[in-house]
C-alpha positions in Angstrom: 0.0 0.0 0.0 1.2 3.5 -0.7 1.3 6.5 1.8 -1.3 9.2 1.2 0.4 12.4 0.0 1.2 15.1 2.6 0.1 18.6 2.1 3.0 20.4 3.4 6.1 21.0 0.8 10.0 19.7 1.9 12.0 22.9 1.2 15.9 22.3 0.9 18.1 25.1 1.8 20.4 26.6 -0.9 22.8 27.8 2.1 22.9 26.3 5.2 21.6 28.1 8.1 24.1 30.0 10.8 23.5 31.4 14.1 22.7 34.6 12.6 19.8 33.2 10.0 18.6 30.6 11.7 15.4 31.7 13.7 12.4 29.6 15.5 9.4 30.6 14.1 7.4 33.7 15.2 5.2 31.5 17.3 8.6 29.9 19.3 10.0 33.4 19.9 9.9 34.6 23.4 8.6 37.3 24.4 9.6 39.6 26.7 7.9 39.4 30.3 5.3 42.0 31.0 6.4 44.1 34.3 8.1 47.3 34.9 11.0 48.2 32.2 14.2 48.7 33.0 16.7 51.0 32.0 19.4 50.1 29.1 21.7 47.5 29.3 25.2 48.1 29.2 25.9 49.9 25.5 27.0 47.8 23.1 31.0 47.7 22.2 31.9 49.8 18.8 32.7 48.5 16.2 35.9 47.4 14.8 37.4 50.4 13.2 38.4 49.3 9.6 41.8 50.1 8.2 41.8 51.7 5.0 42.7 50.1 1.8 45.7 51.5 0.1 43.8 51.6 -3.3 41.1 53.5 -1.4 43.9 56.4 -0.1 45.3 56.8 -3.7 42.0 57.1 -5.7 41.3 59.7 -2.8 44.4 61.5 -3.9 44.0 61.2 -7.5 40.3 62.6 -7.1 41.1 65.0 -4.8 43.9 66.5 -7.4 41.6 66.4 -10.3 39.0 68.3 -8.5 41.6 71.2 -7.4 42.6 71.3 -11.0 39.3 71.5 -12.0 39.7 68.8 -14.1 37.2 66.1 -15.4 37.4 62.6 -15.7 37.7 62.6 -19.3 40.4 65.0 -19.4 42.8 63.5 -17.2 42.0 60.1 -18.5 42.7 61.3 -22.1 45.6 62.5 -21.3 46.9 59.7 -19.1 46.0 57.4 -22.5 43.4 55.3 -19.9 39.7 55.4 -20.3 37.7 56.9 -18.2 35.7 54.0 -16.3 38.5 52.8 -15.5 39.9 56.1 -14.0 36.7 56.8 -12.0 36.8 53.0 -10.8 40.9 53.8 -9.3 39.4 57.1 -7.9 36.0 55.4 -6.0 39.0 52.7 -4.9 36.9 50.3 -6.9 40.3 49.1 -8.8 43.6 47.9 -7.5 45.8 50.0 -10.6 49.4 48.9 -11.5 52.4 50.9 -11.0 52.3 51.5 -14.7 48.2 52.9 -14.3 49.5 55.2 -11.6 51.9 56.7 -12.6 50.4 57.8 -15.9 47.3 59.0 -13.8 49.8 61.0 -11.7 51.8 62.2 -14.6 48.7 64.1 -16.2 47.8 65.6 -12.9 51.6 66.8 -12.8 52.7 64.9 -10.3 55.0 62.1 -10.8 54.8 58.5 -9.4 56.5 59.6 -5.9 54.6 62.6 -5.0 51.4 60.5 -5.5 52.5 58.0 -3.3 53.6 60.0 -0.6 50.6 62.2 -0.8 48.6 59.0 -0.4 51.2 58.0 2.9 50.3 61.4 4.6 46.4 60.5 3.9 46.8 57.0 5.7 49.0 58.8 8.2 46.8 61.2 9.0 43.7 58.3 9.0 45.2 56.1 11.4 46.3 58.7 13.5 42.9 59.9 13.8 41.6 56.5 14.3 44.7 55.7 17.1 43.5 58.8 19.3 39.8 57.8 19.0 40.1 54.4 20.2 43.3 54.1 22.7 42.8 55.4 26.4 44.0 58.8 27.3 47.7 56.9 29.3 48.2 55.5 25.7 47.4 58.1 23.6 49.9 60.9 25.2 52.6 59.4 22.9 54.2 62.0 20.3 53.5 61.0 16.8 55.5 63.1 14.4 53.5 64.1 10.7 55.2 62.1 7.8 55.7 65.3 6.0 57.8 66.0 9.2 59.9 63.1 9.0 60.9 63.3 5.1 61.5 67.2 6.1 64.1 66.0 8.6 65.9 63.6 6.3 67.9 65.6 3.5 68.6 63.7 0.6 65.9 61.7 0.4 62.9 63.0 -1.0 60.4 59.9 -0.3 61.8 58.8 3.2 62.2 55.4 1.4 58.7 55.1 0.8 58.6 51.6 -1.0 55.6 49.9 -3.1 55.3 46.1 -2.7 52.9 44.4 -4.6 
């Protein structure tokens, strides 16, 4: 003899469930017990603060050139020989560009492979600094921190402070 045929559909999961996304059903949830409220719990812990991406600091650079030059996309990209998607993805940090990409971005801003890099150094200097006296305690953060542009001032003869690319 057969079975007789259930009315309720089997559903397979395309992912499987995790602590976050599984959840009973709305008639399993508790609910909170009536009585007088009380206040806030402790507040939650901030979040992680995120490091910023290298490709993120230099298309903030290269944008932030263009726009004092009062340049467009199209313009720079032209004369950088790049098209311009792919200029406006570097600049949104959308696009991990080569040395090669760079440096012919940087060259039709007028700025040449070094000065873009160490532009983009002071911009994650000056990030993680901010970021270091948000988040360490007030013993911690009476450290001195000296600028970059302070410390390739300080070394003559070096115009980069051996600022090296590694890819």
């Amino acid at each position: 003899m057969s079975q007789p045929a259930s009315n309720e559909a089997r559903v397979i999961p395309l992912r499987p469930a995790t602590a976050r996304t599984a959840r009973p059903p709305l008639q399993q949830q508790p609910r909170p017990a009536p009585g007088p409220a009380t206040g806030p719990g402790p507040a939650p812990a901030a979040p992680p603060v995120r490091e910023p991406l290298w490709r993120d600091l230099v298309g903030d650079v290269l944008r932030r050139e263009r726009l004092a030059q009062e340049r467009t996309l199209k313009d720079v990209a032209d004369a950088a020989r790049i098209s311009m998607p792919y200029l406006s993805e570097v600049e949104r940090g959308r696009k991990e560009a080569s040395s090669e990409v760079l440096a012919a971005a940087a060259r039709a801003l007028g700025l040449n492979l070094g000065d873009l890099l160490a532009l983009a150094g002071d911009e994650l200097t000056r990030r993680t600094t901010t970021s270091l006296t948000r988040r360490t305690p007030p013993s911690v953060s009476g450290r001195r921190t000296v600028p970059s542009a302070a410390r390739r001032a300080t070394t003559p003869g070096t115009p980069h402070n051996g600022l090296c690319l590694v890819a």
